[in-house]
PyMOL CGO cylinders between C-alpha atoms (Angstrom):
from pymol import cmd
from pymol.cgo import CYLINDER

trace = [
    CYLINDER, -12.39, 20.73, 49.14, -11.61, 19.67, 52.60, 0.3, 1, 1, 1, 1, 1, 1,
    CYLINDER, -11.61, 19.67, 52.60, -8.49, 17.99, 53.71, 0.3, 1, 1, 1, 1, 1, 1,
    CYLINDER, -8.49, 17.99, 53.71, -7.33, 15.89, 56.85, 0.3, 1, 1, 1, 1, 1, 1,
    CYLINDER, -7.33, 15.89, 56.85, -4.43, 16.81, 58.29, 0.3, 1, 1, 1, 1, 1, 1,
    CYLINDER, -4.43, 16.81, 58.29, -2.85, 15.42, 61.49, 0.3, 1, 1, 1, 1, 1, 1,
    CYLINDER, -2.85, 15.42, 61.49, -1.41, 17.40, 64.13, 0.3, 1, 1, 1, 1, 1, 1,
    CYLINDER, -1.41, 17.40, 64.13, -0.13, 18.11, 67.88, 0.3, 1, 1, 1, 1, 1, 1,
    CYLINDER, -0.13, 18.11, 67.88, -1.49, 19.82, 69.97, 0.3, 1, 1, 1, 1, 1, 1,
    CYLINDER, -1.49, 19.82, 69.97, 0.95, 22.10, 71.50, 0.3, 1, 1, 1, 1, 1, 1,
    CYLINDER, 0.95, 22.10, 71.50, -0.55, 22.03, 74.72, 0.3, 1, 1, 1, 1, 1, 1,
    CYLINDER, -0.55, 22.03, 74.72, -1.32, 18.30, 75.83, 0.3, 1, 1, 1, 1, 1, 1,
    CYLINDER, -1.32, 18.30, 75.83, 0.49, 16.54, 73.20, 0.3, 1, 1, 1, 1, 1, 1,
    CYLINDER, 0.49, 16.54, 73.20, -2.05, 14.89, 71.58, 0.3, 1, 1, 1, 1, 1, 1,
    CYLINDER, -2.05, 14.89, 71.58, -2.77, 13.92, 68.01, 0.3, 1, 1, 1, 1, 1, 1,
    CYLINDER, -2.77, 13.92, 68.01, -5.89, 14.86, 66.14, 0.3, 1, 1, 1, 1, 1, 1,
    CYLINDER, -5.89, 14.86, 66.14, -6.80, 15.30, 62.58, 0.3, 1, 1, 1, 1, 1, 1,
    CYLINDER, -6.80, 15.30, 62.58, -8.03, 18.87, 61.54, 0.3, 1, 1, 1, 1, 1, 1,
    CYLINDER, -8.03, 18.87, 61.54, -10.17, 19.65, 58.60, 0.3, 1, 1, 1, 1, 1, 1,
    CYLINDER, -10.17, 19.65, 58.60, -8.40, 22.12, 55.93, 0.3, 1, 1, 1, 1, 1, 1,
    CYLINDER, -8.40, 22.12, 55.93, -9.37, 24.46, 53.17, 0.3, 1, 1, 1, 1, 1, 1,
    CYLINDER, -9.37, 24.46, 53.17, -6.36, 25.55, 51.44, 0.3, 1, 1, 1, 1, 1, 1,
    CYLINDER, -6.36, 25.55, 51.44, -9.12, 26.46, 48.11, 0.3, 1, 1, 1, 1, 1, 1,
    CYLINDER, -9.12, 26.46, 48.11, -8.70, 30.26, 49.70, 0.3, 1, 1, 1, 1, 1, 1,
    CYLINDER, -8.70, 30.26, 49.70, -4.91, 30.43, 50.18, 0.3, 1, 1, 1, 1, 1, 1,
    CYLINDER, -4.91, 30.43, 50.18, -3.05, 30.86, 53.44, 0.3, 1, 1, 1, 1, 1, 1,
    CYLINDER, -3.05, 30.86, 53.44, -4.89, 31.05, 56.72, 0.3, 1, 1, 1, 1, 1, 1,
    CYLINDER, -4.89, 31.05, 56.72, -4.21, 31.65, 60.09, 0.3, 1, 1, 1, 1, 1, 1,
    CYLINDER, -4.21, 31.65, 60.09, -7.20, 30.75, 63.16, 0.3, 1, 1, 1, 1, 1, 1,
    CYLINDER, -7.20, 30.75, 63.16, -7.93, 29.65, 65.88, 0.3, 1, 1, 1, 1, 1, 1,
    CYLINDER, -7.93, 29.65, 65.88, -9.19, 25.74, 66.90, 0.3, 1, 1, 1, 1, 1, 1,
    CYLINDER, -9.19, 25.74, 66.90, -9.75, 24.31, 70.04, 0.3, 1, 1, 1, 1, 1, 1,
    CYLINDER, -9.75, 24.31, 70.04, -8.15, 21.24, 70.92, 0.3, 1, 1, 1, 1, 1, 1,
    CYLINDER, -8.15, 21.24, 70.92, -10.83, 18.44, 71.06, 0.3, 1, 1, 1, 1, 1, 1,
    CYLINDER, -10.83, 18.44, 71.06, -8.93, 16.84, 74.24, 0.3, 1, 1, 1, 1, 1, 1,
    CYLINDER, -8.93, 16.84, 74.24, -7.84, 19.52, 76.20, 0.3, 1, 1, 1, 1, 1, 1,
    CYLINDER, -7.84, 19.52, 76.20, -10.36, 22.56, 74.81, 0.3, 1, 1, 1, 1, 1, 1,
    CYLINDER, -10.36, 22.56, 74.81, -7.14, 24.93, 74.83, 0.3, 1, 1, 1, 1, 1, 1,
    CYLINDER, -7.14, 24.93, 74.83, -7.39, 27.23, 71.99, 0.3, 1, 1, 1, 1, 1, 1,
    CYLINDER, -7.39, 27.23, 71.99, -4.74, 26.46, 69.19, 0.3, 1, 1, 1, 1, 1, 1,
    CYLINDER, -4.74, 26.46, 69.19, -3.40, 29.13, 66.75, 0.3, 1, 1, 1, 1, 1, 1,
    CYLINDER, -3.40, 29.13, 66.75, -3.30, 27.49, 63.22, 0.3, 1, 1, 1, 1, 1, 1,
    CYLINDER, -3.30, 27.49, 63.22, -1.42, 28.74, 60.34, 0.3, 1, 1, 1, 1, 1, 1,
    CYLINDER, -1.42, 28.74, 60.34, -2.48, 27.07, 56.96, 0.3, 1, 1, 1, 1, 1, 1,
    CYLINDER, -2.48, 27.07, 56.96, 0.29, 27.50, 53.77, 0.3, 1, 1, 1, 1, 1, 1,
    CYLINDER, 0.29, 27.50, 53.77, -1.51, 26.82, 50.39, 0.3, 1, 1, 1, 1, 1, 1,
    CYLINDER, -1.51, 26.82, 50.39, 1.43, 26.22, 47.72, 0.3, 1, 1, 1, 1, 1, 1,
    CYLINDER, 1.43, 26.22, 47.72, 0.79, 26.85, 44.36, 0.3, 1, 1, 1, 1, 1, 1,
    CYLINDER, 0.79, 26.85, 44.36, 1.64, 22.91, 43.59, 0.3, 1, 1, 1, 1, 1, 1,
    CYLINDER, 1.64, 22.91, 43.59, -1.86, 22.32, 45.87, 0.3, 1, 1, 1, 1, 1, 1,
    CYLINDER, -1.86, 22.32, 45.87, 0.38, 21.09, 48.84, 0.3, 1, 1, 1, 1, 1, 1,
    CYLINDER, 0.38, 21.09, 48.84, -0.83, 22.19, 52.57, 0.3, 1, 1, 1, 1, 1, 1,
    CYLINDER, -0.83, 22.19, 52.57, 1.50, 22.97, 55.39, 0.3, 1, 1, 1, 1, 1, 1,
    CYLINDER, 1.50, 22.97, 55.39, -0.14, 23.92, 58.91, 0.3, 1, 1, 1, 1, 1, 1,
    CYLINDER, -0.14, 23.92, 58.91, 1.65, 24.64, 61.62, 0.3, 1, 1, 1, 1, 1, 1,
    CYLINDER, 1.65, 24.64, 61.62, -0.28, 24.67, 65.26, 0.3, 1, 1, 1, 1, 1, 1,
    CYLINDER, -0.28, 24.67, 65.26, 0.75, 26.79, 68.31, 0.3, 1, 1, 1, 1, 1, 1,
    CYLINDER, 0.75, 26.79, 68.31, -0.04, 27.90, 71.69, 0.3, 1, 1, 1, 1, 1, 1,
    CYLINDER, -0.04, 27.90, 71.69, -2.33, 31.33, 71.08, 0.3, 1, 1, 1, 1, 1, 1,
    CYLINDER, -2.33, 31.33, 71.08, -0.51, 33.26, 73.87, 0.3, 1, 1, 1, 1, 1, 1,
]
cmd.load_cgo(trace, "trace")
């Protein structure tokens, strides 16, 4: 199951939503923004409660 989660992009400030799968735990990837292109690095946290945390960062 997908989730929307909104975020900002570290780079230009902007807010966008991102799709999420937390079905296969904790994540971390890449995303480019979809207004500046700048790659983002996204880590997704999958609680056991089902709750999603994903924090977005420059990939330097």
């Amino acid at each position: 199951m997908l989730d929307s989660v909104t975020i900002r992009c570290p780079f230009c400030g902007e807010r966008f939503e991102a799709l999420v799968d937390g079905s296969g735990g904790d994540a971390e990837y890449i995303e480019d923004c979809p207004v500046c292109c700048r790659p983002i690095q996204m880590q997704l946290r999958a609680g056991d409660d089902g709750e999603l945390g994903l924090d977005a960062g420059r990939d330097e």
